[in-house]
N, C-alpha and C positions, 0 to 999 in steps of 0.2 A: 758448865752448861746448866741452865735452870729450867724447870719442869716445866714450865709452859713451851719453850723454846724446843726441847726433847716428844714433849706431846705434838708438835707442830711437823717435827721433822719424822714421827712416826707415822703420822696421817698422811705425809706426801706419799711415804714408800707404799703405802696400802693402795694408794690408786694406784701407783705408778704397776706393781705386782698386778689389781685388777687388770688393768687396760692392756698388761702383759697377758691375761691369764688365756689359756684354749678358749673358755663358754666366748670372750669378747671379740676373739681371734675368730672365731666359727662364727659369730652374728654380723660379723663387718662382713666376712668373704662371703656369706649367706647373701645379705644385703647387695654386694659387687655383682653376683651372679645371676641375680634374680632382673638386675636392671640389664646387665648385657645380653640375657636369655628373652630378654622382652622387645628388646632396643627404646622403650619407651623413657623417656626422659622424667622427671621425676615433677610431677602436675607444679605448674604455676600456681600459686594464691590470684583467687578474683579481687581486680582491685576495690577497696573501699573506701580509700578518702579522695577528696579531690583532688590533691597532689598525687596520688595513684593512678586516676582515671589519667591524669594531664599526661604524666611522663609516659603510658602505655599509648594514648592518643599522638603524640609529639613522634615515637616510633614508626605507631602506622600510620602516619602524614609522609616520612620520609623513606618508610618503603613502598608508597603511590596508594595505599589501601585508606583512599579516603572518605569511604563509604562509611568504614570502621574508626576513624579516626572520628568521624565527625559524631557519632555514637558516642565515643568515650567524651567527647568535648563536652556533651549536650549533659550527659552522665554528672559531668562535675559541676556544674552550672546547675544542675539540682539542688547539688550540695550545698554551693556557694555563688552565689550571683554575681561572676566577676563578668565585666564587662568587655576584656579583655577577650574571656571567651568565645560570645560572639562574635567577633575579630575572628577569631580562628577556624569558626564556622563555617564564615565567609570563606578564607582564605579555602580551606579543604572546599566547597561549592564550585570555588572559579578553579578550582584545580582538576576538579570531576569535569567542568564545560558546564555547568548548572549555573546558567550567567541569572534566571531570574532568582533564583535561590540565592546567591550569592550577591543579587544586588536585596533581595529583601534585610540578610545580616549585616550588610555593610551598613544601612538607609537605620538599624533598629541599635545597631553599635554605637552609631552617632550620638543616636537618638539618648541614649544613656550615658554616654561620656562624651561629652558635647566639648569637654576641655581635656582629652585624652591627647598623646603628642602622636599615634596613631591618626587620629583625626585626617591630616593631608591626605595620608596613604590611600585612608577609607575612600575620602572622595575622589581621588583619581581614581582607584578602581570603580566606582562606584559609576563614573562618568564612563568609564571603559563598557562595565557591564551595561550600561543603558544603551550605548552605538552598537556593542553586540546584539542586543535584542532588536534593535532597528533594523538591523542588517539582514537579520533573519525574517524579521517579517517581510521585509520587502523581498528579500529572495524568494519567498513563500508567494509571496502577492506575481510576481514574476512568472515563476511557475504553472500556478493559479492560471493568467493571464494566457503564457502558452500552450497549455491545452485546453483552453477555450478557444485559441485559435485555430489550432488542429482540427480540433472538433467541428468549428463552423468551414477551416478549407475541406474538410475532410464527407461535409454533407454540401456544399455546393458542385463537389464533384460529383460526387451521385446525383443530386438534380439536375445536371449536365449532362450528363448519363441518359438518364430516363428522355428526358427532353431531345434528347439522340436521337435517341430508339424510335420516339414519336414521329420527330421529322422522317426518319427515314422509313416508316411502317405508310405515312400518307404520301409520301414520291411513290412509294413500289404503287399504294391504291390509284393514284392518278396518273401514271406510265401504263395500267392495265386498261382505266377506262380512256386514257386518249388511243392507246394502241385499236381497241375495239371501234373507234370511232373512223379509222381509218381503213379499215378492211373492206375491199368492192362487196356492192350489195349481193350479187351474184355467189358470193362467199360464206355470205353468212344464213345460217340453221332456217331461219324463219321464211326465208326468199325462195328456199326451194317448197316448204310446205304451200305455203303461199301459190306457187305456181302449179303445182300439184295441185292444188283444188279447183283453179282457175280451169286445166287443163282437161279436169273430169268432166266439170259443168257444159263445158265445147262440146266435148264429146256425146253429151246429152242432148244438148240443145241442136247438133247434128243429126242423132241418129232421129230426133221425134222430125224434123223437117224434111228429110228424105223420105220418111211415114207418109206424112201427108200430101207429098206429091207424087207418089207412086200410084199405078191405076189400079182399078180392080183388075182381078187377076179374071171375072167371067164378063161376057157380053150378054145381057136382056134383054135389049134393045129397043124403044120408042116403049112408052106405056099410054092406054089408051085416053084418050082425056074426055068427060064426061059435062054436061049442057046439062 
């Protein structure tokens, strides 16, 4: 055996001894109990290159967290201006229902890799996302439409209403004054004042005329007449 080979084979046993030893045996089960007494898992690295942001992004696109995905896309596209990314933007956008968002990335995807084999995809969805935003505004516009109609059945009913009320407020006023027109005059309030006054004045006009043909009540007789 030769001295180098003998020095090599005593440096294995000295770890091997180390990694045996209590201090390492006590820092691992330190270590073990410290995570099981937490339940806390042992912190992820923040990703920092583009390939880190993608594959963390490429995750939460396929557990639906595309809010977060689209975060990390945007992240490596910092980094590195693949075009590709955009692409993936989009795709995370039409996957939230973010049809104008997603047609903005698809319309800027192109735009930069105009000879990318993506390209078709971009533009079918792209075409997709532009009948979805149509689709909406007219359901919007629709909408819109019906309760403006509501609105205008909903106030000619009440003019309808009111307009009721009126007709029926001037039948009661002119069924009171035709009723009043038909009552014998004998009936009505003024006919008997009326007659009552008539009836005083008679009474008047009798007693001063039986005055004045009544005699003297003495006799005087001839008064003397003088020449």
């Amino acid at each position: 055996m030769t001295m180098t080979t003998f020095r090599w084979h005593a440096s294995a046993l000295v770890l091997v001894l180390l990694a045996g030893s209590p201090a390492a045996a006590q820092e691992s089960r330190t270590a073990s109990s410290a995570s099981s007494s937490t339940g806390v898992a042992p912190s992820v690295a923040e990703p920092k290159t583009p390939k880190e942001f993608i594959n963390r992004a490429t995750q939460r696109f396929s557990a639906g967290d595309y809010a977060a995905a689209i975060d990390d896309y945007r992240a490596a596209y910092q980094l590195r201006q693949l075009p590709t990314l955009i692409f993936n933007i989009a795709q995370a956008h039409r996957k939230a229902g973010q049809w104008q968002e997603a047609l903005a990335n698809y319309e800027r995807f192109m735009k930069e890799d105009p000879k990318s084999a993506l390209v078709p995809e971009a533009e079918a969805h792209a075409a997709a996302m532009r009948a979805k935003i149509e689709a909406e505004k007219s359901s919007l516009e629709r909408e819109a439409a019906a309760r403006l109609a509501q609105q205008r059945v909903e106030e000619a009913e009440a003019l309808a209403k009111a307009r009721e009320e009126e007709r029926k407020k001037a039948e009661a006023a002119l069924l009171l004054a035709t009723s009043a027109k038909n009552v014998p005059i004998y009936k009505r309030p003024w006919f008997w004042i009326v007659v009552g006054g008539a009836a005083a004045a008679a009474i008047g006009v009798g007693v001063g005329v039986g005055l004045y043909l009544r005699e003297p009540s003495s006799d005087l007789g001839v008064r003397p007449v003088e020449f």
